[in-house]
C-alpha positions as CSV (number, residue, x, y, z in Angstrom):
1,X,1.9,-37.0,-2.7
2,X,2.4,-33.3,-4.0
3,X,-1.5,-32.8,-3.1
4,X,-0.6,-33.9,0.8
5,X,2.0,-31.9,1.0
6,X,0.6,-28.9,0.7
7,X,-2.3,-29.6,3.0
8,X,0.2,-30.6,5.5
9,X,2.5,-27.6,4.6
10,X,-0.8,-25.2,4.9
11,X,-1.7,-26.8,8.5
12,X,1.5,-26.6,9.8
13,X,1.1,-22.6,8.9
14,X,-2.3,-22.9,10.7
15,X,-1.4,-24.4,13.4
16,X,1.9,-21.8,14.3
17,X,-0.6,-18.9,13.4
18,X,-3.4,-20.3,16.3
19,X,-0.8,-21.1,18.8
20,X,0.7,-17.5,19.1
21,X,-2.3,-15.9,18.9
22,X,-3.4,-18.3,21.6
23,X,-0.6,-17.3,23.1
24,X,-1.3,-14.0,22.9
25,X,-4.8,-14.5,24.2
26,X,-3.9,-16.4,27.4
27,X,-5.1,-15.0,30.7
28,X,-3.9,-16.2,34.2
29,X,-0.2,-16.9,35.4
30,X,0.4,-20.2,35.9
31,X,3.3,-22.7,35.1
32,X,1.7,-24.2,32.3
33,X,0.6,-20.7,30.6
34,X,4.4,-19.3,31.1
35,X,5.6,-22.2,30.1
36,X,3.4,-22.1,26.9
37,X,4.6,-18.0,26.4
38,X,7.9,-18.7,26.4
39,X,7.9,-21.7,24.4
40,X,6.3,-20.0,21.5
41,X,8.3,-16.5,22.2
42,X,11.3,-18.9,21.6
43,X,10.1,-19.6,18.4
44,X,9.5,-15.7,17.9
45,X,12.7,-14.8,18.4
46,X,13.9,-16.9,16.1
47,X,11.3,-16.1,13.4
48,X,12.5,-12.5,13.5
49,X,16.3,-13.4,13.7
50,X,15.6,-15.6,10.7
51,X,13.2,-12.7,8.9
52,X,16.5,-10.1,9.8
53,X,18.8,-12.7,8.0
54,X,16.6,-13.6,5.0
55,X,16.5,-9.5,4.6
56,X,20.4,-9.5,4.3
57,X,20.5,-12.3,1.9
58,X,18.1,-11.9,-0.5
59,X,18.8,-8.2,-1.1
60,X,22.8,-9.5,-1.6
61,X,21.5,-11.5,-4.0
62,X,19.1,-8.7,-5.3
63,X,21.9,-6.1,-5.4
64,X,24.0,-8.3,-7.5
65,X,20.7,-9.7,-10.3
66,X,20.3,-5.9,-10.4
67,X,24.1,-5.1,-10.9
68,X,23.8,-8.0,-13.8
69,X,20.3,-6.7,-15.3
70,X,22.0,-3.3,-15.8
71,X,25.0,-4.3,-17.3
72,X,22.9,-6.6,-20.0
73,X,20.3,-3.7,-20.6
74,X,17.3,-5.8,-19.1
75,X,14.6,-5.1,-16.4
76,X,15.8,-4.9,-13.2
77,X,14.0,-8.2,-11.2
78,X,11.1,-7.4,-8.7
79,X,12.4,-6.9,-5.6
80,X,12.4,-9.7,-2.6
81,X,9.8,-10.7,-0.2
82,X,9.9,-11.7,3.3
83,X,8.8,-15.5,4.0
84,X,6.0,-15.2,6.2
85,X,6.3,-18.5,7.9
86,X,9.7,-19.6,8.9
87,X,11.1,-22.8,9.7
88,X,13.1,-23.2,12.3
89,X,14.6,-26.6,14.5
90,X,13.7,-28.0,17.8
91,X,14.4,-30.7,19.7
92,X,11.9,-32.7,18.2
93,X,12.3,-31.8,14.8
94,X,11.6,-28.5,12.2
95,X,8.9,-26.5,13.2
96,X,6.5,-23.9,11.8
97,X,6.8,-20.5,13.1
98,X,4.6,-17.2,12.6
99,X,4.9,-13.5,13.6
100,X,2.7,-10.5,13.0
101,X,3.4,-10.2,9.3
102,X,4.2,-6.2,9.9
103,X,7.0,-7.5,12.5
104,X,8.2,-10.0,9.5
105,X,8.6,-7.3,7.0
106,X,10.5,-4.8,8.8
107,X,12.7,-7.3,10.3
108,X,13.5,-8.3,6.7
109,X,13.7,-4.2,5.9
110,X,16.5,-3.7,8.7
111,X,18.3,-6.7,7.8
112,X,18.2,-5.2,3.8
113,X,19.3,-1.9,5.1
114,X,22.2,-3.6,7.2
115,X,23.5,-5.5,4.6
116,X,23.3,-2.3,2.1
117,X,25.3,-0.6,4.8
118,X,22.5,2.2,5.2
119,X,22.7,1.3,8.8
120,X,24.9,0.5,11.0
121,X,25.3,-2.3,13.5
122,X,24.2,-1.4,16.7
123,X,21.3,1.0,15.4
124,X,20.5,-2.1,13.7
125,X,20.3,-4.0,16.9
126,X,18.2,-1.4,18.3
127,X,15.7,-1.5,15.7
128,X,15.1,-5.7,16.0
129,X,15.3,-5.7,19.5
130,X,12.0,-3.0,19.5
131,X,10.5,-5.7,17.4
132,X,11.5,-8.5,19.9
133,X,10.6,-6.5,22.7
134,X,6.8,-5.7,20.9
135,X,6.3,-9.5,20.3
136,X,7.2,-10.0,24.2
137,X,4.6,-7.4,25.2
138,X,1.7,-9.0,22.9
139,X,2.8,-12.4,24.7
140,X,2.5,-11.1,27.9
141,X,6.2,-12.4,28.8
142,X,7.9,-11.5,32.1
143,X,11.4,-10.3,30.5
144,X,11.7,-9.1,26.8
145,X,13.1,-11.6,24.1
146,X,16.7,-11.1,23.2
147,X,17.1,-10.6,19.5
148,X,20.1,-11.1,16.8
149,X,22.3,-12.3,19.5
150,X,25.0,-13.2,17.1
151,X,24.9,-9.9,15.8
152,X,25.1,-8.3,19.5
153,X,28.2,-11.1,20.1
154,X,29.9,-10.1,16.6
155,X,30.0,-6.8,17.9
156,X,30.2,-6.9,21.4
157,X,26.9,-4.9,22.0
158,X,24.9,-5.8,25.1
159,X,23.0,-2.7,26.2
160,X,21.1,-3.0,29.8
161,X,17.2,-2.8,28.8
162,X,16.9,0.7,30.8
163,X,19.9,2.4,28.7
164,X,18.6,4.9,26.1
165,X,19.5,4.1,22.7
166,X,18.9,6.2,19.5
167,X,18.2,3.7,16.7
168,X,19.6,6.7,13.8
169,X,22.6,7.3,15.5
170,X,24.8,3.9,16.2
171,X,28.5,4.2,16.2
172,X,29.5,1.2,15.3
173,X,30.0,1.4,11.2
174,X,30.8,-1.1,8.9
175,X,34.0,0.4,8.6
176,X,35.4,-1.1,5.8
177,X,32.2,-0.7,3.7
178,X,30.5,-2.2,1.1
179,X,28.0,-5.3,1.9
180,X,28.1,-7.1,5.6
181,X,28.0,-10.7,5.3
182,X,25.5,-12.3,7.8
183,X,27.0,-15.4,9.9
184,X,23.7,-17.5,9.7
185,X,25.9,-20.3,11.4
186,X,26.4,-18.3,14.4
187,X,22.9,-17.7,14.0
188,X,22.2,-21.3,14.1
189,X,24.6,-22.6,17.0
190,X,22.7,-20.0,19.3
191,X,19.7,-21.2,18.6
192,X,20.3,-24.7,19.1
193,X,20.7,-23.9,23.1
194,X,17.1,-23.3,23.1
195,X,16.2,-26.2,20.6
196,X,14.6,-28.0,23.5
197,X,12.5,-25.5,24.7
198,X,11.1,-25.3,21.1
């Protein structure tokens, strides 16, 4: 049973790795090859909201095995990875999702730096939404994903795509300092609206 599971586990990360890069690879304009983009841009955007999140979370946990490691005079623990497949839920159940792993990895770096309070919010914003819009241009979509939309609610932050932004110099602060707790819920209850188109 173990054995099968980790054949089905390794073709499920098969399978989401083909179908972007399909996806990617698609030429013409039709309904069925938008409808194909968007469905697996969906999933993109929620593989690098997921990757941001996972950044802020395991380096809060990091921060504080570190804090402990100190204290006891031990080793300080390697440092956290990125998952390089997420799951995330559609209408017809979990799914599989990939990225570019270099998109992965710096949306996990940004949300690591967010939640260390090296950067702020909107900066933050910025930074994931030039991943979003890189993923949009490799999948040849007609309007760029929207990224970390709970963060953009949270904070009230919804830039028109032609505004010029400079990612090192947000004004929104975490004012009152110390580490920024992610709302993965709010996370999750936006991404359900787009569950069906999954």
């Amino acid at each position: 049973m173990a054995l099968f599971g980790k054949q089905q586990s390794r073709e499920n990360r098969e399978t989401a790795k083909a179908e972007f890069e399909k996806a990617c690879e698609l030429s013409g304009d039709n309904r069925e090859i938008r409808a194909m983009r968007m469905r697996i841009g969906l999933r993109a955007r929620a593989h690098i909201d997921k990757s941001f999140i996972e950044g802020a979370e395991k380096t809060a946990v990091y921060d504080e095995a570190c804090l402990r490691a100190v204290a006891a005079g031990r080793d300080k623990p390697p440092p956290p990875n990125v998952t390089l497949y997420q799951k995330v839920k559609s209408a017809t159940g979990e799914i599989v999702t990939y990225i570019p792993e270099e998109i992965a990895e710096e949306a996990f770096k940004i949300g690591a730096k967010y939640q260390l309070t090296e950067i702020e919010a909107k900066p933050a914003i910025d930074l994931v939404q030039n991943l979003a819009n890189s993923v949009s241009y490799q999948l040849h979509l007609e309007e760029p994903l929207v990224a970390v939309y709970f963060l953009r609610e949270e904070h009230n932050y919804f830039p028109k795509p032609d505004e010029d932004h400079n990612a090192e110099e947000g004004t929104d602060s975490a004012e009152q300092g110390g580490q920024v707790a992610i709302n993965e819920k709010d996370a999750q209850e936006n991404q359900t609206k787009d569950e069906d188109k999954l």
